[in-house]
Every structure is written in C-alpha cells, then in structure tokens.
PDB file of N, CA, C and O in Angstrom:
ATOM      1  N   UNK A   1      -6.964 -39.497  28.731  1.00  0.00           N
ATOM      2  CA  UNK A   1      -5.558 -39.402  28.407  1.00  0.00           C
ATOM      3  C   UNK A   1      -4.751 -39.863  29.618  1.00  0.00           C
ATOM      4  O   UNK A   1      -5.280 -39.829  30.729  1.00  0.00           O
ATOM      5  N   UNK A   2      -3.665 -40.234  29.483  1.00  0.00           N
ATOM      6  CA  UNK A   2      -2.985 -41.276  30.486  1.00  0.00           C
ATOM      7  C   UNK A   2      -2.160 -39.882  31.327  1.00  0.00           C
ATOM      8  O   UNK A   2      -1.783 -38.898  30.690  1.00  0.00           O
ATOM      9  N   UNK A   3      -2.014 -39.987  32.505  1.00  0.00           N
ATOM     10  CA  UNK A   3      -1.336 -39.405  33.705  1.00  0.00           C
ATOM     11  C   UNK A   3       0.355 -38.235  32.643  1.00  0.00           C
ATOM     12  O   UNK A   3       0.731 -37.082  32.427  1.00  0.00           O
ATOM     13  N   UNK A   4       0.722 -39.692  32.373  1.00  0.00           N
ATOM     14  CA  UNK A   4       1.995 -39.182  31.472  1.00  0.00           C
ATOM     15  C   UNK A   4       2.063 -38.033  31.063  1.00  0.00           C
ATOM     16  O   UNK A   4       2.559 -36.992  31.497  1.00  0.00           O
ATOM     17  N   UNK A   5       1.233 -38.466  29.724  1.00  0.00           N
ATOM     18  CA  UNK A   5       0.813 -37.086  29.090  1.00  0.00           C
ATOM     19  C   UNK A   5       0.442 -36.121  29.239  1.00  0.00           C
ATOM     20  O   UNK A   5       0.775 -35.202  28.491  1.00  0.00           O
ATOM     21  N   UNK A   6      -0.326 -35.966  30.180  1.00  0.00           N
ATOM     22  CA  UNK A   6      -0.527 -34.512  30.680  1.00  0.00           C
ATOM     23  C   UNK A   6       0.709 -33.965  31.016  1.00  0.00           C
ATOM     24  O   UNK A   6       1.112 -32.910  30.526  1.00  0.00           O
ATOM     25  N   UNK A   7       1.546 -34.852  32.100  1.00  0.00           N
ATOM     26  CA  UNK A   7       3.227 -33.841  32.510  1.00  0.00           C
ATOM     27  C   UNK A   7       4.053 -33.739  31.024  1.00  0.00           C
ATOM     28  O   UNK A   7       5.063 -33.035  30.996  1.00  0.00           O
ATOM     29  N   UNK A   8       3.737 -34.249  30.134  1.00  0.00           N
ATOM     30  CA  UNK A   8       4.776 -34.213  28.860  1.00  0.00           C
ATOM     31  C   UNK A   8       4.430 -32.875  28.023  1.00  0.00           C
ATOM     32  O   UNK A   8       5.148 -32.014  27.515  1.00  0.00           O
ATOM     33  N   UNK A   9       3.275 -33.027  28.079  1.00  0.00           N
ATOM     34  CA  UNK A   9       2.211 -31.672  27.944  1.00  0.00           C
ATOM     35  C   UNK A   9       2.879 -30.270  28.530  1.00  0.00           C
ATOM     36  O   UNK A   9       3.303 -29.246  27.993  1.00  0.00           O
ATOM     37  N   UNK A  10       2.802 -30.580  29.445  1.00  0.00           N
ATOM     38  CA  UNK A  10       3.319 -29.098  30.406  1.00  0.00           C
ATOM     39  C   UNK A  10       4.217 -28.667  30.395  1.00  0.00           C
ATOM     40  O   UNK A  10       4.378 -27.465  30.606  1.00  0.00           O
ATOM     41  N   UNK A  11       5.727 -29.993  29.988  1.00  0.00           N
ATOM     42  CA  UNK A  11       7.056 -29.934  29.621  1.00  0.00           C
ATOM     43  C   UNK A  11       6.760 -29.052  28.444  1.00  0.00           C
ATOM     44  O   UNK A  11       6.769 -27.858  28.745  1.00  0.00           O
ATOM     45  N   UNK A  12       6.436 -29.380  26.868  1.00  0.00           N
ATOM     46  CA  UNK A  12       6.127 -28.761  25.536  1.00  0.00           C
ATOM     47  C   UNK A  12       5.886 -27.475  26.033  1.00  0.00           C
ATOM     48  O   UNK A  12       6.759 -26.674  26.366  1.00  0.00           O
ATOM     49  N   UNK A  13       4.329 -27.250  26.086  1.00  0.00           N
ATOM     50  CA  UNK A  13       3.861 -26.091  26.770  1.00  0.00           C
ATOM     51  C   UNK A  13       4.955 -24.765  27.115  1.00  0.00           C
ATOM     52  O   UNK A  13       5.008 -23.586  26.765  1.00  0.00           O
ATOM     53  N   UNK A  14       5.764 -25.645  27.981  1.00  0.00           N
ATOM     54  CA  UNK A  14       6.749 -24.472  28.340  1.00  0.00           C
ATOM     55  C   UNK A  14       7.820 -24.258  27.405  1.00  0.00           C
ATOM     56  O   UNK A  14       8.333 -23.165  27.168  1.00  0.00           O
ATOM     57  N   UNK A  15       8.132 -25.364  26.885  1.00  0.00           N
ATOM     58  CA  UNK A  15       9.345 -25.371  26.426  1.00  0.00           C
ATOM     59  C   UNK A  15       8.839 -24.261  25.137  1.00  0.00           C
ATOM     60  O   UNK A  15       9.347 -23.153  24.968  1.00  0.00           O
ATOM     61  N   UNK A  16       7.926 -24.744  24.444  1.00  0.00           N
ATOM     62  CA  UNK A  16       7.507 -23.070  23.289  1.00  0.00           C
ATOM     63  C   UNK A  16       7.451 -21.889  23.673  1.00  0.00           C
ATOM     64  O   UNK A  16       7.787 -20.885  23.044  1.00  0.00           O
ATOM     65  N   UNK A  17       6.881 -21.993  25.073  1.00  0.00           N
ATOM     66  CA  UNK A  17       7.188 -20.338  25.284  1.00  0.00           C
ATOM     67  C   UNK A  17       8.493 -19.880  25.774  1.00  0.00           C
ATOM     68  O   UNK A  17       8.878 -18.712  25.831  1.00  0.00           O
ATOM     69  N   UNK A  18       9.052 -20.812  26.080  1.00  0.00           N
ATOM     70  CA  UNK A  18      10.410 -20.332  26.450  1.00  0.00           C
ATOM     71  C   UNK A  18      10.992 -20.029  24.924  1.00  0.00           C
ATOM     72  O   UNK A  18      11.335 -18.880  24.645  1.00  0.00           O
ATOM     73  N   UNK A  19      11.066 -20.824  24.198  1.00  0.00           N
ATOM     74  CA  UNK A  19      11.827 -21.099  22.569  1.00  0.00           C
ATOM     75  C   UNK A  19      11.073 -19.415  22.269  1.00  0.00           C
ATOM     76  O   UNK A  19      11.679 -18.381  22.553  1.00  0.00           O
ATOM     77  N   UNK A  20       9.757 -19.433  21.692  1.00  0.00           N
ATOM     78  CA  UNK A  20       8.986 -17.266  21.515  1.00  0.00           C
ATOM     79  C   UNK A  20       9.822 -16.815  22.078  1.00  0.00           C
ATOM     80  O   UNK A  20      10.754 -16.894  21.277  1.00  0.00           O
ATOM     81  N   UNK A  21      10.229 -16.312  23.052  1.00  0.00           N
ATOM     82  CA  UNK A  21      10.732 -15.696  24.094  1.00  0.00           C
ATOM     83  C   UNK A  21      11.738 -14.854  23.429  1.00  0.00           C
ATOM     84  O   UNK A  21      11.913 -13.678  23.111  1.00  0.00           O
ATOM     85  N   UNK A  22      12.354 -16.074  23.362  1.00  0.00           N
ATOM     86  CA  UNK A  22      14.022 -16.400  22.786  1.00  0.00           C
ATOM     87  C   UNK A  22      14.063 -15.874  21.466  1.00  0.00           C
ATOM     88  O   UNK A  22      14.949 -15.120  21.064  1.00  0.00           O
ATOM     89  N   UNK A  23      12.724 -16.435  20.536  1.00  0.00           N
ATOM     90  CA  UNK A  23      13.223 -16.070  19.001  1.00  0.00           C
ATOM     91  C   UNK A  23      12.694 -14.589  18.973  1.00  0.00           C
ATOM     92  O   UNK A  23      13.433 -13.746  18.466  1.00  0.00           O
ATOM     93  N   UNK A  24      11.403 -14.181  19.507  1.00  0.00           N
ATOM     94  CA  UNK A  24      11.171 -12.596  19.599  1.00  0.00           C
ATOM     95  C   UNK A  24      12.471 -11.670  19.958  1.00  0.00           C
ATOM     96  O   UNK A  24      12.763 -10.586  19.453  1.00  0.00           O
ATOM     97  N   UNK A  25      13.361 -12.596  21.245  1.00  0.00           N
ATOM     98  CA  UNK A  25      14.611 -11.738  21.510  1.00  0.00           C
ATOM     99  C   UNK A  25      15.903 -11.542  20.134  1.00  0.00           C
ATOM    100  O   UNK A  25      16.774 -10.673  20.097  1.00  0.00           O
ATOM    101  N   UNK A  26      15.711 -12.404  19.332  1.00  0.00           N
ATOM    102  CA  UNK A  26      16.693 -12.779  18.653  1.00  0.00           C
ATOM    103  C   UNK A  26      16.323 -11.513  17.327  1.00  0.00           C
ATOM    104  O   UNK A  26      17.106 -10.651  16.926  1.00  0.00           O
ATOM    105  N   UNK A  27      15.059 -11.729  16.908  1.00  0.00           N
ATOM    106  CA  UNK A  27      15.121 -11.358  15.432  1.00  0.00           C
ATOM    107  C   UNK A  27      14.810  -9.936  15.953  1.00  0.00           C
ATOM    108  O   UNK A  27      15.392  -9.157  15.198  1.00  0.00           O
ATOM    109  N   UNK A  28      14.225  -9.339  16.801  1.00  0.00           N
ATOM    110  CA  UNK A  28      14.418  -7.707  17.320  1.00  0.00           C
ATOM    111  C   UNK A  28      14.805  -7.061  16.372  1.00  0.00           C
ATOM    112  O   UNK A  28      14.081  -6.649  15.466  1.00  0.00           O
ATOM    113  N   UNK A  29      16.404  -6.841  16.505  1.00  0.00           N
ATOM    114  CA  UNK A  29      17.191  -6.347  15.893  1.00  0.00           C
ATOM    115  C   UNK A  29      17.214  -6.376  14.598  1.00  0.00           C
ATOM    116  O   UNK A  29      17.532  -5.257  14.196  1.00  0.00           O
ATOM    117  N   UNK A  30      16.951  -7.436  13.349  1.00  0.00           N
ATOM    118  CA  UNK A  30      17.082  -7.133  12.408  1.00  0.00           C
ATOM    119  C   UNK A  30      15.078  -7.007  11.877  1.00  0.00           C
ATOM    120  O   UNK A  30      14.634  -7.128  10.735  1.00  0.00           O
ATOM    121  N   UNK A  31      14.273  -6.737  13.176  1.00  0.00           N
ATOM    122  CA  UNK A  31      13.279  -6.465  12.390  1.00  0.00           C
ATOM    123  C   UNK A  31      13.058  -4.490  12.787  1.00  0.00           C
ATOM    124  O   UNK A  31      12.140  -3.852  12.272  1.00  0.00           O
ATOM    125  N   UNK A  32      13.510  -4.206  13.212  1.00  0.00           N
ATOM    126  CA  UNK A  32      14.340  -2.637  13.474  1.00  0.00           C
ATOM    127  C   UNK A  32      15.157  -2.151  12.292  1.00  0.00           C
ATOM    128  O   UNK A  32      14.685  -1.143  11.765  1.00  0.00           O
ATOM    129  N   UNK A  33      16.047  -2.530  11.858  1.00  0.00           N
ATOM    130  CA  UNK A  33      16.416  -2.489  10.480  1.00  0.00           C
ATOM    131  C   UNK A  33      15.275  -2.154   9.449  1.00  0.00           C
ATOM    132  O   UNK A  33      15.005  -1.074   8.922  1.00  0.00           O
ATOM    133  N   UNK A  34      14.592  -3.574   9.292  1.00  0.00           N
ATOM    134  CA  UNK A  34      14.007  -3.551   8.795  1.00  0.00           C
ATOM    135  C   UNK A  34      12.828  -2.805   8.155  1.00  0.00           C
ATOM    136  O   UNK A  34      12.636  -2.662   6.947  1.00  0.00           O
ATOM    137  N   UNK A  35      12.037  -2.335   9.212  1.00  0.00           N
ATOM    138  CA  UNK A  35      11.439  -1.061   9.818  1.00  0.00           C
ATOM    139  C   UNK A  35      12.127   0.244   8.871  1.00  0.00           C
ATOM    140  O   UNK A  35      11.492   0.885   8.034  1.00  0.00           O
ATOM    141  N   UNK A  36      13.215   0.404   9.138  1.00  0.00           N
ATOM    142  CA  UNK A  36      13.729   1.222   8.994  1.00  0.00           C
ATOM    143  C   UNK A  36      14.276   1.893   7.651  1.00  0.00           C
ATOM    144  O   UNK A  36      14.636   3.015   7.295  1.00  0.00           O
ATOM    145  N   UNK A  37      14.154   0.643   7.101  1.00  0.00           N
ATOM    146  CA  UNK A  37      14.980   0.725   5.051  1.00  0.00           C
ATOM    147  C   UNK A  37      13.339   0.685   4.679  1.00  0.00           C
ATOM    148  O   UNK A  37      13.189   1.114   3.535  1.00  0.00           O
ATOM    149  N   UNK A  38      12.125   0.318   5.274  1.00  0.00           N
ATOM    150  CA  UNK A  38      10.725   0.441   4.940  1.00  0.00           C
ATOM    151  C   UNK A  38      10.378   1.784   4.975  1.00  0.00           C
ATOM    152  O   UNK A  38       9.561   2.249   4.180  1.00  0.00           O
ATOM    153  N   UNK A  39      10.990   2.519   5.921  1.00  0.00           N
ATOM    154  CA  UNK A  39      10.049   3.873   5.934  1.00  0.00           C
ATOM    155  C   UNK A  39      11.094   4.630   4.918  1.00  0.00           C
ATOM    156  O   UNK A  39      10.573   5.316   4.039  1.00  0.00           O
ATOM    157  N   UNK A  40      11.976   4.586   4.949  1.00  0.00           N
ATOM    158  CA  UNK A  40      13.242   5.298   3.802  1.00  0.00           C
ATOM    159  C   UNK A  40      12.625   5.035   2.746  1.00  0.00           C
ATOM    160  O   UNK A  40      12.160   6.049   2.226  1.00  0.00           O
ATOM    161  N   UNK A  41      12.345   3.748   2.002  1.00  0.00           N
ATOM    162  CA  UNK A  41      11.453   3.430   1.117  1.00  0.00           C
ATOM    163  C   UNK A  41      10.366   4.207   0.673  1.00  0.00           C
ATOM    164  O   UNK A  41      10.218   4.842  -0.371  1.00  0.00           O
ATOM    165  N   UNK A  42       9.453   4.007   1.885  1.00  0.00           N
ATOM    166  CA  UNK A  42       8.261   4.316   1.631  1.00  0.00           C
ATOM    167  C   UNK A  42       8.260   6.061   1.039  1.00  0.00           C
ATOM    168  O   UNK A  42       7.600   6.554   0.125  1.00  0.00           O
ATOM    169  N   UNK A  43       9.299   6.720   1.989  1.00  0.00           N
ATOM    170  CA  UNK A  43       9.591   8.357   2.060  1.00  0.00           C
ATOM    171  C   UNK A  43       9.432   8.692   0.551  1.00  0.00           C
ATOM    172  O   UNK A  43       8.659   9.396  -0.097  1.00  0.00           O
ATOM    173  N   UNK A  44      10.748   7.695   0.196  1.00  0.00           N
ATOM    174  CA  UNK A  44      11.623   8.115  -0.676  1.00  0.00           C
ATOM    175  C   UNK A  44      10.267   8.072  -2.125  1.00  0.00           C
ATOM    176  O   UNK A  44      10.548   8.825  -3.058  1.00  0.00           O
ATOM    177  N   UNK A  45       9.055   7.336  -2.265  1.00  0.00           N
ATOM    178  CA  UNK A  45       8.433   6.710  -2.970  1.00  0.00           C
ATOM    179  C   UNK A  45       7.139   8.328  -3.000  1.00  0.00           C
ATOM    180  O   UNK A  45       6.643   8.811  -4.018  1.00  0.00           O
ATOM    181  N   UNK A  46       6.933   8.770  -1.658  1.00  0.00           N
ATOM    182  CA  UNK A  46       5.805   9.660  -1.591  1.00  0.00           C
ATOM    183  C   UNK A  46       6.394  11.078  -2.222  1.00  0.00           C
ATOM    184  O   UNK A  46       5.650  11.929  -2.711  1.00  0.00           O
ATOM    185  N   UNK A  47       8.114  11.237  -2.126  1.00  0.00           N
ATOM    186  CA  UNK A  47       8.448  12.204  -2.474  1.00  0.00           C
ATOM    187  C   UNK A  47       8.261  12.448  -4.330  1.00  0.00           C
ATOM    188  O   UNK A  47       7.831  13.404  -4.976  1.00  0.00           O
ATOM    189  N   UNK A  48       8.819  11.070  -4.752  1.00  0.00           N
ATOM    190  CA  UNK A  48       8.722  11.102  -5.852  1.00  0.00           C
ATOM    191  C   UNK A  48       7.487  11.136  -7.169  1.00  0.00           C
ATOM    192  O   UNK A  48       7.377  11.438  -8.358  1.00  0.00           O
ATOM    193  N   UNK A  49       6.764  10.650  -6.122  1.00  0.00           N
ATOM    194  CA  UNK A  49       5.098  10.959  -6.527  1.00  0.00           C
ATOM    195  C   UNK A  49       4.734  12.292  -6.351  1.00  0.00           C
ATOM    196  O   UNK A  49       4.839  13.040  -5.379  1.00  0.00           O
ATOM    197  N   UNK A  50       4.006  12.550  -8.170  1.00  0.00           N
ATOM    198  CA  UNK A  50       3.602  14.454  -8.438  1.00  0.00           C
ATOM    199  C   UNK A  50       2.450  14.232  -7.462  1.00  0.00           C
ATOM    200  O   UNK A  50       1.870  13.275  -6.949  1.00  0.00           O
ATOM    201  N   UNK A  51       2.368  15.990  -7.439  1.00  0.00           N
ATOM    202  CA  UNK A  51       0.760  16.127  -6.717  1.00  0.00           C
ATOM    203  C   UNK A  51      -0.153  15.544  -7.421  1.00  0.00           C
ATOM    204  O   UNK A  51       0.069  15.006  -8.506  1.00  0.00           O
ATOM    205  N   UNK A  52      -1.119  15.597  -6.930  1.00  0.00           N
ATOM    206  CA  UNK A  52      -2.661  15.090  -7.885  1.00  0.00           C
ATOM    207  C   UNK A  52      -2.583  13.535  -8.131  1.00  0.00           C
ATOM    208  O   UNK A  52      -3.680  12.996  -8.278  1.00  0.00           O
ATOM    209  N   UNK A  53      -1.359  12.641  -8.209  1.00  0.00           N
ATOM    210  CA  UNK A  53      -0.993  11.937  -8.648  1.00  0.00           C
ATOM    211  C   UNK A  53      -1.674  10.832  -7.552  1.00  0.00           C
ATOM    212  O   UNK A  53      -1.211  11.172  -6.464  1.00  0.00           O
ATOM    213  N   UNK A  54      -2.542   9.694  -7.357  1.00  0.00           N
ATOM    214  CA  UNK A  54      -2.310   9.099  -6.340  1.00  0.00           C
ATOM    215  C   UNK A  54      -1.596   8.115  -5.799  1.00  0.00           C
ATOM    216  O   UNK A  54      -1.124   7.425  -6.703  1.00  0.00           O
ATOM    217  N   UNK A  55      -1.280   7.706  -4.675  1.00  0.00           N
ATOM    218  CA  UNK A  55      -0.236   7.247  -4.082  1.00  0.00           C
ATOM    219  C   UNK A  55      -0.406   5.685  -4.379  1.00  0.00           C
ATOM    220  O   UNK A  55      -1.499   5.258  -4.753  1.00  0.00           O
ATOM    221  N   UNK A  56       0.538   4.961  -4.230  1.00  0.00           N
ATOM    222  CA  UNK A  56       0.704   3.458  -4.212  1.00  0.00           C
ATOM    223  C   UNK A  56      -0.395   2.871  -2.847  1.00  0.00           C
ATOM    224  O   UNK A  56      -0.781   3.622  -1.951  1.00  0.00           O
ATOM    225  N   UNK A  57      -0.768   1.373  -2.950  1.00  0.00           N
ATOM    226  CA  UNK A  57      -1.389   1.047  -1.986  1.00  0.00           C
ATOM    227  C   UNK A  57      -0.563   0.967  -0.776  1.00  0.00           C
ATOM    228  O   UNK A  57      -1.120   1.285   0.275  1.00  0.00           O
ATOM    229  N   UNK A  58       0.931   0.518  -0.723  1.00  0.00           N
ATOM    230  CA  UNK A  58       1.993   0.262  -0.010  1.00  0.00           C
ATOM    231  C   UNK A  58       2.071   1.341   0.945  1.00  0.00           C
ATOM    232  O   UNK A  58       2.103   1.243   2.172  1.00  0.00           O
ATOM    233  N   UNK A  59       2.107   2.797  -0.048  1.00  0.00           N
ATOM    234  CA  UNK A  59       2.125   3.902   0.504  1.00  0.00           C
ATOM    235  C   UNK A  59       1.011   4.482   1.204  1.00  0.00           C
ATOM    236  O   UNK A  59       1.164   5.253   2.152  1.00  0.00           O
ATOM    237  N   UNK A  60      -0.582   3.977   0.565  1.00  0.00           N
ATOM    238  CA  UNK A  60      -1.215   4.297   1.602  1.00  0.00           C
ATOM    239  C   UNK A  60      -1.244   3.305   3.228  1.00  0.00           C
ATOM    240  O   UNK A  60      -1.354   3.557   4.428  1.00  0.00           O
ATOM    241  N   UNK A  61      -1.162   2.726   2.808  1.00  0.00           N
ATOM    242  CA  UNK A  61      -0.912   1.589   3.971  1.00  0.00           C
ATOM    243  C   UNK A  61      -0.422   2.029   5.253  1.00  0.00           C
ATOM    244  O   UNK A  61      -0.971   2.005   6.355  1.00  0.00           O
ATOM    245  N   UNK A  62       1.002   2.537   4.808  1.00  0.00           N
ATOM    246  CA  UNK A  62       1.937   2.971   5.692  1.00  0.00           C
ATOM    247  C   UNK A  62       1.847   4.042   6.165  1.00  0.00           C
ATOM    248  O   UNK A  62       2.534   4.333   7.144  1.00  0.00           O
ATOM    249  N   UNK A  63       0.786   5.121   5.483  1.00  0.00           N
ATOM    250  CA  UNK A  63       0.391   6.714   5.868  1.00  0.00           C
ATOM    251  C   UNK A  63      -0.765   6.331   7.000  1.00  0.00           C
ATOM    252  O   UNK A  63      -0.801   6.909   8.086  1.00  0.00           O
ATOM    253  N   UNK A  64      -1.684   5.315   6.630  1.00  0.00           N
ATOM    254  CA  UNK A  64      -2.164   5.123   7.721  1.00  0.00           C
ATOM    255  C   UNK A  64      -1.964   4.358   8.605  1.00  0.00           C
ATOM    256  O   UNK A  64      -2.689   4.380   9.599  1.00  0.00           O
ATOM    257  N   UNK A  65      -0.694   3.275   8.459  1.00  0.00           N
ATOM    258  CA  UNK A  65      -0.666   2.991   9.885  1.00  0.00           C
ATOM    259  C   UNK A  65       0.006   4.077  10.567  1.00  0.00           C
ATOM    260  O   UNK A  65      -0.111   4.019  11.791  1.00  0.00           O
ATOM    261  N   UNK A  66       0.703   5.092  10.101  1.00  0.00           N
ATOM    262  CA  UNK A  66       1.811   5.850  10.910  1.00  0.00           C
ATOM    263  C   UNK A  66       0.934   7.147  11.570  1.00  0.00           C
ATOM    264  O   UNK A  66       1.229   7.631  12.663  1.00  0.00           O
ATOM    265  N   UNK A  67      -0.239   7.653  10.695  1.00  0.00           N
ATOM    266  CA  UNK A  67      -1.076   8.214  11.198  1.00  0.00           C
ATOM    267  C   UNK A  67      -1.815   7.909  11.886  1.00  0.00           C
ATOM    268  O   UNK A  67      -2.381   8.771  12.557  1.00  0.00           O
ATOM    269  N   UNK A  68      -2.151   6.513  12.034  1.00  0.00           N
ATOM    270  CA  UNK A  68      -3.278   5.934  13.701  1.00  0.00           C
ATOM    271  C   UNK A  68      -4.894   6.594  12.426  1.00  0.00           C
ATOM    272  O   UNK A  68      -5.902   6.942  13.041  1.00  0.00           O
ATOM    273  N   UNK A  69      -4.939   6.667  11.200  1.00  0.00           N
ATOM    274  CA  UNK A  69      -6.198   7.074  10.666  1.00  0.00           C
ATOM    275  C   UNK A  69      -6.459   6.456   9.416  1.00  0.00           C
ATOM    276  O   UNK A  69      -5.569   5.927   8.750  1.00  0.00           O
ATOM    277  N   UNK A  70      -7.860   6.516   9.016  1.00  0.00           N
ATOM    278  CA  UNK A  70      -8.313   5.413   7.989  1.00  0.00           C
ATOM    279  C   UNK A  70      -7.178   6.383   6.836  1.00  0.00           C
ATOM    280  O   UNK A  70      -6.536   7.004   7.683  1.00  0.00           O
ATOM    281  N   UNK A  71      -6.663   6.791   5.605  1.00  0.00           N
ATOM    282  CA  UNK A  71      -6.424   7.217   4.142  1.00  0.00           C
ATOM    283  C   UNK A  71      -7.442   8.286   3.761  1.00  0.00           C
ATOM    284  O   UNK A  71      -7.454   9.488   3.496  1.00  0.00           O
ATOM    285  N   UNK A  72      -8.003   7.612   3.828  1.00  0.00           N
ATOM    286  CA  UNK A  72      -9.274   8.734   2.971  1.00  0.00           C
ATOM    287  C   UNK A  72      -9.590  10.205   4.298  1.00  0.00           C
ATOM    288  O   UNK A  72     -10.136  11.262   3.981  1.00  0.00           O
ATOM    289  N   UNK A  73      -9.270   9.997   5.208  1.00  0.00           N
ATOM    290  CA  UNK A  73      -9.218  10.528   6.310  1.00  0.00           C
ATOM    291  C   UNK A  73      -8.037  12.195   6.736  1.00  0.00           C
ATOM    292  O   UNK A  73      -8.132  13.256   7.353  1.00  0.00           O
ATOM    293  N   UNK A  74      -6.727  11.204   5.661  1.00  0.00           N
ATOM    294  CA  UNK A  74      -5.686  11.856   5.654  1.00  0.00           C
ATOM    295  C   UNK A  74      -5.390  13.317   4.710  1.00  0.00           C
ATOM    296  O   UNK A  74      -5.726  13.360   3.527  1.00  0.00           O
ATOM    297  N   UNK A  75      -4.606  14.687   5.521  1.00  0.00           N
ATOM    298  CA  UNK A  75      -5.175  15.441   4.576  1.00  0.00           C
ATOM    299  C   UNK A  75      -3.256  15.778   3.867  1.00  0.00           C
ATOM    300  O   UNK A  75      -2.366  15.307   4.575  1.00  0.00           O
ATOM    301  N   UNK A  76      -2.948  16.307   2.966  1.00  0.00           N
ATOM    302  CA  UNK A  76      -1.503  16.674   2.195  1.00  0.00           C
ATOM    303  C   UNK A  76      -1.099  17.305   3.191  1.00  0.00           C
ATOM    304  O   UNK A  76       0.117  17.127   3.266  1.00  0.00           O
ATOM    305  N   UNK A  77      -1.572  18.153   4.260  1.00  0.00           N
ATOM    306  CA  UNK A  77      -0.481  18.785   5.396  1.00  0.00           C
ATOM    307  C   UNK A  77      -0.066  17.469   6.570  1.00  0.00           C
ATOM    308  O   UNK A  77       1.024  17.570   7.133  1.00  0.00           O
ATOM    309  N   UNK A  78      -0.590  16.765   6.762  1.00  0.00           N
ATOM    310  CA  UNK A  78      -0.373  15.375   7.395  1.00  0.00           C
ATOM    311  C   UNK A  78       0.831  14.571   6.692  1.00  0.00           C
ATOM    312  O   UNK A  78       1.804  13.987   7.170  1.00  0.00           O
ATOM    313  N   UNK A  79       0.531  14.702   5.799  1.00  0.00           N
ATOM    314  CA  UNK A  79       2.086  13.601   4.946  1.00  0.00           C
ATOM    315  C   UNK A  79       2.937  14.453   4.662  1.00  0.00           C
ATOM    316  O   UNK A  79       3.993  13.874   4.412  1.00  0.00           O
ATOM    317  N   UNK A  80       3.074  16.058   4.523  1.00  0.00           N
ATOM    318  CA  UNK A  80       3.952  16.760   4.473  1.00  0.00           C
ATOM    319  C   UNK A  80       4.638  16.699   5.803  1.00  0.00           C
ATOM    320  O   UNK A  80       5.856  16.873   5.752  1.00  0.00           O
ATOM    321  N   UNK A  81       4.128  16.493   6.945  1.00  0.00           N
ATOM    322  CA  UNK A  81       4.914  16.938   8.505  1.00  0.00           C
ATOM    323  C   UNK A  81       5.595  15.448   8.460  1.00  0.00           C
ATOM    324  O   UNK A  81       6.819  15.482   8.581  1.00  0.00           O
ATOM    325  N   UNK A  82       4.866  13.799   8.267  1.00  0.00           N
ATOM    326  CA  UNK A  82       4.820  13.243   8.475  1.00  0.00           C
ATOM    327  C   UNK A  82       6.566  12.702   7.299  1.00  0.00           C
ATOM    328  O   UNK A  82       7.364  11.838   7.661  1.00  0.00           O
ATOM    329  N   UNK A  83       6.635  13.178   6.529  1.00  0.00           N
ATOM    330  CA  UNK A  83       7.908  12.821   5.725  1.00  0.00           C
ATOM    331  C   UNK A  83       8.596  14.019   6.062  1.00  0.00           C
ATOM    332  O   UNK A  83       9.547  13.982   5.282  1.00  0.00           O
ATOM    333  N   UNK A  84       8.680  14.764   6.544  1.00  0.00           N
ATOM    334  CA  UNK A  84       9.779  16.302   7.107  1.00  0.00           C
ATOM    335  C   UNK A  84      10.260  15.346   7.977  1.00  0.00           C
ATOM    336  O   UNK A  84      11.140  15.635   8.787  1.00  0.00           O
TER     337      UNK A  84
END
C-alpha cells in the first residue's frame, strides 16, 4: 500500500472515534428517557399480570437483566422489592 494511505488511514481512524465520542455524547440523554418509559412499562405490565399467570418474555428479560440472574432463578419476593 502506498506511503499516502497509510496517513489517510490514521486521519479516518481518528476522525470515527472522534465522530463515537460525539454521537455516544449526543444520544445519552434521550437514551435515559428512554430507559426510563421502559421500566414504567415494563412495571406497569408485571403489575397487571395475575399470580400464577406467567410473565411476558419482555418482562422476563428485564427481571433478569435488573436482577444480574438467569429467570428461572428468580423468586416472587425478588420482583415484589424489585417493582416497590
């Protein structure tokens, strides 16, 4: 590859991580929001579900990412503290 290209290379290179940088700084904020009308959601979805009843996949999803544990793992006093 010719001399050039390599420095044109290094120009790009940077210039994307500078541009990430920038767009990670940018959308922040409305992915915080976002976040946020998700777990209201999600709440609002576990409340309305009877006992015995089982939960949506969405909803397990979100019980275990918020619990750090596999679902099947999870016990009804865990999602009771966890939506209080």
């Amino acid at each position: 590859m010719a001399r050039g290209m390599h420095r044109h290379r290094r120009i790009r290179l940077d210039n994307l991580s500078a541009t990430k940088i920038e767009t990670r700084e940018r959308k922040r904020p409305h992915k915080v929001k976002a976040r946020t009308r998700r777990d209201a959601r999600v709440i609002a979805k576990i409340k309305a579900t009877k006992s015995g009843v089982g939960y949506a996949a969405e909803v397990q999803s979100w019980l275990s990412r918020r619990l750090d544990k596999p679902f099947s793992k999870i016990t009804s006093e865990e999602i009771a503290q966890t939506i209080a």
